[in-house]
Structure formats: structure tokens, C-alpha cells
C-alpha positions in Angstrom: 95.0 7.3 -40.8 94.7 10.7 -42.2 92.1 13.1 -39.8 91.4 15.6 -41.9 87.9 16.7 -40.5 86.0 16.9 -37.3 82.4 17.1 -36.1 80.4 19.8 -38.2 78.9 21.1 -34.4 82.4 21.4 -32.4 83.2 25.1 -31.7 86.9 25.9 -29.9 86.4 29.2 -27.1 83.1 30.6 -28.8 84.4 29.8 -32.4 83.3 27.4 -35.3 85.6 26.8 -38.3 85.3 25.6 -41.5 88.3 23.7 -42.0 91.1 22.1 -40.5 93.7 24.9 -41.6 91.6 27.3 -40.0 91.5 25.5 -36.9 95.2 24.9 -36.6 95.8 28.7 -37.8 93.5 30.1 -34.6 95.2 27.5 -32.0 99.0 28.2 -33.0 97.8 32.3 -31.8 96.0 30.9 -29.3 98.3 28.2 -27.2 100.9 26.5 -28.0 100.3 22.9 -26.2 96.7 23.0 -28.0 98.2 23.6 -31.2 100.7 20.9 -31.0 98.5 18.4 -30.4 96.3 19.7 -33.0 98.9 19.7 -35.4 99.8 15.8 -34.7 96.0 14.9 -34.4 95.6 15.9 -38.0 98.7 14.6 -39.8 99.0 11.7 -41.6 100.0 9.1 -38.6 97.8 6.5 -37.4 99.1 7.0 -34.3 100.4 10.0 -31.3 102.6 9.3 -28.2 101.5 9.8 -25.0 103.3 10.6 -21.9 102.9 8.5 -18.9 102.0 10.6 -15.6 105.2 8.7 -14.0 103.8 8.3 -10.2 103.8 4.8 -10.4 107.2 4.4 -12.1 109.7 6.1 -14.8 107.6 8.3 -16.9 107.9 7.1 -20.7 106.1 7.3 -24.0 103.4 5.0 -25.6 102.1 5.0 -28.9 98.0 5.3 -28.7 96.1 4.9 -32.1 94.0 7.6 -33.1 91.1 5.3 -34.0 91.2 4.1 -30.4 91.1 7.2 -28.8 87.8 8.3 -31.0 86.2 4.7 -29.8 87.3 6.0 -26.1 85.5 9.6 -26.8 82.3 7.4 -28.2 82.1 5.4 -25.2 82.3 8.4 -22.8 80.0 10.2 -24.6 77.4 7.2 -24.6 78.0 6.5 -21.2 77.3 10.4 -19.6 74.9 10.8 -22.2 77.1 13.6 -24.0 76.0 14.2 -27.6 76.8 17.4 -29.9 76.7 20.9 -28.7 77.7 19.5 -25.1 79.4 22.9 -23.6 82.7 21.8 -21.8 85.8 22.7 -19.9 89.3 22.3 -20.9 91.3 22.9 -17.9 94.1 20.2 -17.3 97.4 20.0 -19.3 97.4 18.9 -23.2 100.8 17.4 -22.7 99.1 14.6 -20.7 96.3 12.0 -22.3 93.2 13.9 -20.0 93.9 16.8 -21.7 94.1 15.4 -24.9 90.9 13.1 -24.7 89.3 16.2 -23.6 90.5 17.6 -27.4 89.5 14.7 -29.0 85.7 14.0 -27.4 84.8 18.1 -28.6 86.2 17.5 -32.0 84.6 13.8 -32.6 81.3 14.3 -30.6 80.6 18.2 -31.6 81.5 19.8 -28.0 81.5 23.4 -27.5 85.0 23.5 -25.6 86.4 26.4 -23.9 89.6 26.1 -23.3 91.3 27.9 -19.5 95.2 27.8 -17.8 95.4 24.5 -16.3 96.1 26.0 -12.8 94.8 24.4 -9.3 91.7 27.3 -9.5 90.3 26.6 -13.0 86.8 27.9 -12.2 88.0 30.7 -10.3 85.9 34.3 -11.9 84.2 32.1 -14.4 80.7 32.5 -14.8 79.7 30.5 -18.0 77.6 27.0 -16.6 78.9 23.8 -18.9 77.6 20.7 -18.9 80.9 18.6 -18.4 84.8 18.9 -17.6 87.5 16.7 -16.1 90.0 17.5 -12.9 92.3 15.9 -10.7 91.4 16.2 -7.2 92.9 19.4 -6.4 91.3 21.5 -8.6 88.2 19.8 -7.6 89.1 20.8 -3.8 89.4 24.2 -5.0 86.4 24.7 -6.6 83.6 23.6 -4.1 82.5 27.6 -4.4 81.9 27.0 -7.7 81.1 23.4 -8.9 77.6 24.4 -9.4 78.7 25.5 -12.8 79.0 22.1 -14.1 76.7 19.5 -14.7 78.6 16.9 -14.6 82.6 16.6 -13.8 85.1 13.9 -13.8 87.9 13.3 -11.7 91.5 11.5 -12.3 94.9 11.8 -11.1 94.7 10.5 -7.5 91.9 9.3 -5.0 89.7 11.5 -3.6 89.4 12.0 0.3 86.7 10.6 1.9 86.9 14.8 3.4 86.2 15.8 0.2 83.4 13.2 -1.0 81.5 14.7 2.0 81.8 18.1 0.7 80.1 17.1 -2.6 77.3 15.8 -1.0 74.9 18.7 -0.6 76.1 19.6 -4.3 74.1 19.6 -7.8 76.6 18.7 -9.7 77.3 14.8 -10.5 81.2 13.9 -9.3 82.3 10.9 -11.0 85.9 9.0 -9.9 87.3 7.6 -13.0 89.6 4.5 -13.1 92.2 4.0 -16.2 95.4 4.8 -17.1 97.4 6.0 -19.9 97.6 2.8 -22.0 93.2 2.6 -21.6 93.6 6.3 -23.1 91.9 7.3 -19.5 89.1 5.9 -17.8 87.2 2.7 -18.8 85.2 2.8 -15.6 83.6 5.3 -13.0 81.6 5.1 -10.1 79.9 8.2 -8.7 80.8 10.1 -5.6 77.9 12.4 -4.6 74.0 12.5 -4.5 73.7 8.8 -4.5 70.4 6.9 -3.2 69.3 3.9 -2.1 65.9 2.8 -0.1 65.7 0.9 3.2 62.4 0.3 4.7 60.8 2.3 2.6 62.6 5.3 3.0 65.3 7.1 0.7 68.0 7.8 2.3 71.5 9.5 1.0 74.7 7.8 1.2 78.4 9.2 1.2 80.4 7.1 -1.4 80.0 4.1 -3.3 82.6 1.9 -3.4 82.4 0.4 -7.1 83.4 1.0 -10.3 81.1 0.5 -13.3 82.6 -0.1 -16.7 82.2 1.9 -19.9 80.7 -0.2 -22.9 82.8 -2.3 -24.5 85.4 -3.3 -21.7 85.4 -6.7 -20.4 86.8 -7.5 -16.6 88.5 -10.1 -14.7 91.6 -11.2 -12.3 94.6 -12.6 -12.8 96.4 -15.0 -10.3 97.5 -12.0 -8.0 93.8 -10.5 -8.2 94.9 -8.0 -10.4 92.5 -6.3 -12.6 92.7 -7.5 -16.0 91.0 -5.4 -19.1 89.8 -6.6 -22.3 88.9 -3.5 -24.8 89.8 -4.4 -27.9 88.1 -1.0 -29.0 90.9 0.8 -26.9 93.9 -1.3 -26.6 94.6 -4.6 -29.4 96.3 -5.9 -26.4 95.1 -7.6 -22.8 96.1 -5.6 -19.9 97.3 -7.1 -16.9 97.1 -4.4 -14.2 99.2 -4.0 -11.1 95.6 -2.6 -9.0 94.1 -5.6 -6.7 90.6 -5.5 -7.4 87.3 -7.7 -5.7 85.0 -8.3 -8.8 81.6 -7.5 -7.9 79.9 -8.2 -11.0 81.0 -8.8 -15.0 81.0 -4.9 -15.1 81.6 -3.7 -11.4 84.6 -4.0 -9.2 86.0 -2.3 -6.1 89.6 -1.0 -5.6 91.8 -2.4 -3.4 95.4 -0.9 -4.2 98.4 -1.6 -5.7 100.0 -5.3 -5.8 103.4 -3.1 -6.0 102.2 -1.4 -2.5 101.4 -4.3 -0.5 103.2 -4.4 2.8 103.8 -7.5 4.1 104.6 -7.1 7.4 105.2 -9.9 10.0 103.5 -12.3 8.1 100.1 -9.8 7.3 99.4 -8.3 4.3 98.6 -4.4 4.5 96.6 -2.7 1.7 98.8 1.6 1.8 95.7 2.8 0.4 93.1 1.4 2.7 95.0 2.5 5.5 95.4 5.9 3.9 91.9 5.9 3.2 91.0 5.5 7.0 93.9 8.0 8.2 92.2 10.4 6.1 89.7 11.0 8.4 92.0 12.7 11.0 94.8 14.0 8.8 94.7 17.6 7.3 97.8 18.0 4.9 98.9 15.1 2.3 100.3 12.2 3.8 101.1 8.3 2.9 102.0 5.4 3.9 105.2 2.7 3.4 106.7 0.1 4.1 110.7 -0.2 5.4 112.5 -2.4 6.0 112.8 -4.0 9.7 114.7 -6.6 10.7 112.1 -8.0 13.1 108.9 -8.1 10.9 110.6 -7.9 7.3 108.5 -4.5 6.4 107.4 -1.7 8.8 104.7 0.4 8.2 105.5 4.0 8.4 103.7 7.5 7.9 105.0 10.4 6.0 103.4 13.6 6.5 103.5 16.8 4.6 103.8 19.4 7.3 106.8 21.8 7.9 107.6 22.1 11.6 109.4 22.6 14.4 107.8 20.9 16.7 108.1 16.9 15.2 107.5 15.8 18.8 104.5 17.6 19.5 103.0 16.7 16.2 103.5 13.1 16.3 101.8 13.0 19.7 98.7 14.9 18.4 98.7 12.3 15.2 99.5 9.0 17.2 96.7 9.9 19.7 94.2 11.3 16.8 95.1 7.8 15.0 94.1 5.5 18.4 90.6 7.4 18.0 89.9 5.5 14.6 88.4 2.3 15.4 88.4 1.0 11.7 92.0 0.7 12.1 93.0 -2.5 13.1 97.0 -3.2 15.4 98.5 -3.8 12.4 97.4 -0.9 10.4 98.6 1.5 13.1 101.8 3.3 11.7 104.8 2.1 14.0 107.0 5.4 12.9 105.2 8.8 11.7 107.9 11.2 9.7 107.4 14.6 8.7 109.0 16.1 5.2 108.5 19.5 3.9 107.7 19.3 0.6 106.8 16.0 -1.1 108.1 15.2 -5.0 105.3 15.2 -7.5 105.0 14.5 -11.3 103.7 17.3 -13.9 100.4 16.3 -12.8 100.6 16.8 -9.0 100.7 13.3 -8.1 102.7 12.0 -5.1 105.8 10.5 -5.8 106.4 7.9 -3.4 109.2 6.1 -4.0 111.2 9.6 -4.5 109.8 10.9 -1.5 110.6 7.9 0.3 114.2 8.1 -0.6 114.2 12.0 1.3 114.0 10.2 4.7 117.0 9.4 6.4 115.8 6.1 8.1 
């Protein structure tokens, strides 16, 4: 499959071209990660490799095919109701597959894209408004000030903090959570995070979260035996994919996140869920922090808390955290940490995610 055109409306920083040469002879002056892409987008393979974020495992390479990732930028559009001349933000790596679908909705769909560095402040001393872009959850953090520049934003990479949905609240853009991975060449569901309604005696009232994911067109849902999420997209993926993420169906096109199968702590006998736990600790805790389980020779698995903090005073801290931790009553015994451990700087991927099992392996237990 030989690309050799793109939407008559896309524009790249400002600029239209007239041909694919001139496209690829503006982004090899302009950046170098745009370029290569680019450059492998338009060649005579059916197909580009993608690496894998690694935060859930070894990073490696898979092969996507191009035709999939244009029925991915179809479906996105469709689904935010982004046709041509959408303005929109670049500002995550190339290297990685958000970056790239980015690339690919602008040239197939007729985006105005403006490409910035791929820092943890992407909107800091812009001005322009755009109508979409995608971050991870740190660069959304970081741009509260200035979120009002776009209409609509996307976030991947991580969860965000039930601190952080509150800030977006009050906010006129529309925060979607995205859930995919690499192989489902990025999301193939959202659910919204901010300005959400619903009516109870008559009244509207505003609520903080919503705890579902809606699918994009074309995907179908279901669980396996270990209530894993299973995908069926033939427009994405010629394959089934059997997901590690423990999911409750809601509907044929809604589900609700659990965690990871791979995460599950079974400890004395009861089943822990890391990221519901992390998701209620998050209430008291103010740097990045996770949960784990080691092993104990009494209850087969003990749940532990690792927390990002440099300091001197571990048994100070540990008492403020174990008596902040007793004030959440959504926690139930077994949820409460049994051992809280402090390292200085966790290990992260490219893309700034946590890696836990590398992390883990800092403690000297």
C-alpha cells in the first residue's frame, strides 16, 4: 500500500503543500522524529512498526497496517465529531503510536496541525485556541492555566487522579480518558471526565467522574474466562484481542475498569484490585505512589505502598500517611497497606509511565 497523497485541507504549522515531496522536504528542516515517520508513512510498505510504551512489560515492536491506522483516524474523527480544517495540537512524542495517530488523523481527515516540543508544559506561552489535542496526564496537570485553549483534549498514558478530575470540573474544555493500547493503534473507547450531567428530581446536577468507557464505532466487547476485556475490531486489528484489564461489562458498548489480571493481589485468601486501592489512596496522597504485592510467608502476598518522596524523616512520614490512610472510609482492612516504603526517584518508560516491576526491584525488602 503505496500513500502517496493526503487530504487536500491538511496544513503542517500554518503551511499547505502541494505534494508529498514538498511535505517531506519542509519536515526533514523542520524535525527530525516528524520527518521519519513521514518518510515511512509514504513509502511503499503496507505496514510501520510501532514501539510499545513498555510499562506493562519488555518494550518491543509491532507491525500496524497503515490501512488500519486510517480506519482508527476515521473513527476518532466520527466519534468527536472532527471533520476537515479541525485546528490541533501535536505535542507528545512521534516515536510512540499517540504521536503518530496524531500525524495520521491531520493528514487523512484535513487537520490544521501545529506541531510543539513534546515537554511536560506543551501549552505553556501559547496563545493560538485549537479545537482538539492529546496528552498524558502530566501535561494535562500542567496545563489547568491554560486548557481553555482547547476544545476538546484527550488523555492516555496513565489514569488520571480523581485530584485532577476535580480540577477540570469548573473547565470549558471537554476531557476525555481514552482506553487502548498499542496493538488497538490507541484508544477504541473513552469516557469523559469533566462537565458531565445528569437530573434527579428534576434538578441538574454536576457530577465528578463517570466511571465507563464508551466504545468507538466499529469495536465489539466482551470477557473472557478471567473477565478480561476482549476486543473485536476487525477495522483495527485482523486479530481478537484478549486483554490482561478486568473489566464489568455495562452494556454491548460500555464497560468499567477494574485493573490488571497481572496486578491482582491475592492476599490471604482475598483478591485486591492495586488500582482501586490506588485510586482511593489518591485522595490523601500528594506525590506518585503505588501499590504491590510481596511476598509473605503468612498470607502468600502482602500489600505494600511505595511512595515517591525523598526524605529523611521515613518515620515521621509514614505516621502522617498511615494516619491520613485510617481517615478514608472507602478503604476496607484489607486494602490498608501493611508496609509503606519510600524511594527517591521511581523508573519510568519514554513516556513517563511508572515502572513497577523495576521500581519494585529498588526495594530492599
Amino acid at each position: 500500500m503505496k500513500l502517496d497523497k493526503f487530504h487536500k485541507d491538511f496544513q503542517l504549522n500554518g503551511i499547505s503543500f502541494s505534494s508529498v515531496d514538498e511535505l517531506l522536504l519542509y519536515a526533514h528542516d523542520f524535525s527530525d522524529e516528524v520527518y521519519r515517520f513521514l518518510e515511512t508513512w509514504f513509502s511503499t510498505d503496507s505496514f510501520i512498526y510501532v514501539k510499545t510504551s513498555g510499562s506493562t512489560g519488555n518494550p518491543k515492536e509491532i507491525k500496524l497496517q497503515k490501512e488500519q491506522m486510517i480506519h482508527s483516524a476515521f473513527a476518532t474523527g466520527k466519534y468527536f465529531d472532527l471533520k476537515e480544517s479541525t485546528t490541533a495540537l501535536l505535542c507528545l512524542h512521534v516515536d510512540f503510536i499517540a504521536g503518530k495517530m496524531m500525524l495520521v488523523r491531520a493528514l487523512s481527515l484535513g487537520w490544521h496541525l501545529d506541531v510543539v516540543k513534546p515537554n511536560s508544559s506543551p501549552l505553556k506561552g501559547l496563545k493560538k485556541k485549537y479545537d482538539f489535542s492529546a496528552m498524558v496526564p502530566l501535561q494535562l496537570e500542567n496545563s489547568i492555566d491554560s486548557l481553555h485553549l482547547i476544545k476538546k483534549i484527550i488523555i492516555g498514558g496513565g489514569e488520571v487522579s480523581k485530584q485532577l478530575q476535580n480540577k477540570l470540573q469548573t473547565l470549558s474544555t471537554s476531557v476525555f480518558a481514552t482506553y487502548g493500547m498499542t496493538e488497538t493503534i490507541t484508544h477504541i473507547a473513552v469516557k469523559k471526565l469533566n462537565n458531565l450531567l445528569f437530573f434527579q428530581e428534576g434538578m441538574t446536577k454536576q457530577v465528578l467522574h463517570q466511571e465507563y468507557y464508551q466504545t468507538l464505532p466499529n469495536v465489539e466487547i466482551y470477557k473472557d474466562a478471567r473477565n478480561c476485556l476482549v476486543i473485536v475490531a476487525p477495522k483495527i486489528s485482523k486479530n481478537v484481542i484478549f486483554t490482561n484489564d478486568i473489566v464489568q461489562l455495562i452494556s454491548d458498548t460500555q464497560f468499567q475498569w477494574l485493573g490488571r489480571f497481572d496486578t491482582v493481589i491475592n492476599s490471604g485468601g482475598v483478591k485486591l484490585y492495586p488500582e482501586r486501592i490506588e485510586e482511593k489512596l489518591a485522595k490523601i496522597m500528594t506525590t506518585r505512589f503505588f501499590v504491590a504485592g510481596i511476598t509473605d510467608q503468612k498470607l502468600g502476598k502482602k500489600l505494600i505502598l511505595l511512595v515517591e518522596l525523598k526524605t529523611n524523616n521515613v518515620l515521621e512520614e509514614k505516621q502522617f500517611i498511615n494516619a491520613e490512610i485510617k481517615k478514608i472510609a472507602s478503604l476496607s482492612k484489607y486494602e490498608i497497606p501493611k508496609e509503606i516504603y519510600f524511594i527517591a526517584a521511581f523508573i519510568e518508560t519514554p513516556t513517563k509511565k511508572i515502572q513497577r516491576e523495576k521500581t519494585l526491584n529498588l526495594i530492599d525488602f
